[in-house]
Structures are given as structure tokens and as C-alpha cells.
C-alpha positions as a Python dict, from the first residue, in 0.01 Angstrom:
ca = {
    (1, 'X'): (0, 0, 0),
    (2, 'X'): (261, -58, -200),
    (3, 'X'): (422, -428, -290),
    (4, 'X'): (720, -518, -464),
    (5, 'X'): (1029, -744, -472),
    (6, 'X'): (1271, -464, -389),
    (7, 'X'): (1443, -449, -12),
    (8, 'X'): (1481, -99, 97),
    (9, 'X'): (1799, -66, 350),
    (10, 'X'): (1825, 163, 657),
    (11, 'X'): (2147, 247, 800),
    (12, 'X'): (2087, 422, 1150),
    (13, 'X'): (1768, 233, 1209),
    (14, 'X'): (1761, 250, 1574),
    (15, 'X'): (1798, 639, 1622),
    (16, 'X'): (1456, 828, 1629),
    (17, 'X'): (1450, 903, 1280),
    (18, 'X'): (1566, 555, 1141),
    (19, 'X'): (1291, 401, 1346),
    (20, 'X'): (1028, 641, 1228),
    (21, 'X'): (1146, 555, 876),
    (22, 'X'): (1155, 194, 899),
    (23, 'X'): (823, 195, 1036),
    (24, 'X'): (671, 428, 756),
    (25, 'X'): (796, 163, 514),
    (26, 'X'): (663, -134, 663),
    (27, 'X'): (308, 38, 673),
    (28, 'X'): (417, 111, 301),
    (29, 'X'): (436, -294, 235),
    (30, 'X'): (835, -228, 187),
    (31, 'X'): (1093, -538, 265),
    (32, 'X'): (1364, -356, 513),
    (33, 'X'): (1682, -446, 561),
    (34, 'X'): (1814, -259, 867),
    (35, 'X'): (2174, -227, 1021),
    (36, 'X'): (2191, -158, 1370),
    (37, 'X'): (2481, -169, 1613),
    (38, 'X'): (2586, -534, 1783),
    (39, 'X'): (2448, -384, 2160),
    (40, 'X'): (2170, -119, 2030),
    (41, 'X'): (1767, -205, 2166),
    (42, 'X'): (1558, -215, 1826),
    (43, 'X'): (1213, -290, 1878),
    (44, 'X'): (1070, -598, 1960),
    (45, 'X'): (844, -590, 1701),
    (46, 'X'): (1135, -580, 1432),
    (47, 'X'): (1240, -949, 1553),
    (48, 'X'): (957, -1071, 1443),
    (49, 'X'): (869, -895, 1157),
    (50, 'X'): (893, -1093, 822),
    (51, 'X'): (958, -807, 649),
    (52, 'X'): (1262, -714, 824),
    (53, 'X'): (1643, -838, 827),
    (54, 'X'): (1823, -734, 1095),
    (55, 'X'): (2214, -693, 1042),
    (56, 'X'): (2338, -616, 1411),
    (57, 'X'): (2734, -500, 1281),
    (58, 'X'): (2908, -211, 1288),
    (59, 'X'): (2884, -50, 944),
    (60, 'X'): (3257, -57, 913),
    (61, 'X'): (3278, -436, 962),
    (62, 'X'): (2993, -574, 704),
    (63, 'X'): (3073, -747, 385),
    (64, 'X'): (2913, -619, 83),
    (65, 'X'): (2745, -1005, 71),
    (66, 'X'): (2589, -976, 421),
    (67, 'X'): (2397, -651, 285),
    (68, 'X'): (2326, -798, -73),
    (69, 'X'): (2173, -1130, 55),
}
């Protein structure tokens, strides 16, 4: 497993591949930041997860400071 400081993002994460991806970094010991549209069903799991941040936005519509912090 692999720990750092750096936050990986995923933009797409609820298709089939994004999810597959996000999950292979998490089991990697990877800090996600993910970017999901406002209505889209992510896994529960994700809420919870203290290695995710969840930006529910269209892509079009985020600020560059919502995905740097």
C-alpha cells in the first residue's frame, strides 16, 4: 500500500469505470477527490470514506478553488 500527501482526482467517478478506479485507489491508500453530477447515486461507502471528497457539480460549473481545496 501506498501512502502519501497527494489527492488523486476522478472526473466521471460514478460511471463503471470511474468507480472501478476510485476504488483501486483507495485499496492503493490514495486520498480521492471525486466529481460527480448534483443527482448521480455514488456509493454509500464513498460518504463515509475519509479518504474521499465528494464534489457533487457539474464540471462546467466548479471553481478552480473548490477542486484545489
Amino acid at each position: 500500500m501506498v501512502t502519501n500527501n497527494l489527492t488523486t482526482l476522478v472526473i466521471g467517478a460514478s460511471g463503471a469505470t470511474g468507480k472501478e478506479l476510485v476504488n483501486q485507489l483507495i485499496l492503493r491508500g490514495q486520498n480521492v477527490k471525486v466529481i460527480v453530477r448534483p443527482l448521480t447515486k455514488i456509493p454509500d461507502r464513498w460518504e463515509t470514506n475519509k479518504s474521499i471528497s465528494i464534489i457533487k457539480a457539474n464540471v462546467s460549473e466548479i471553481e478552480v478553488n473548490e477542486i484545489a481545496n
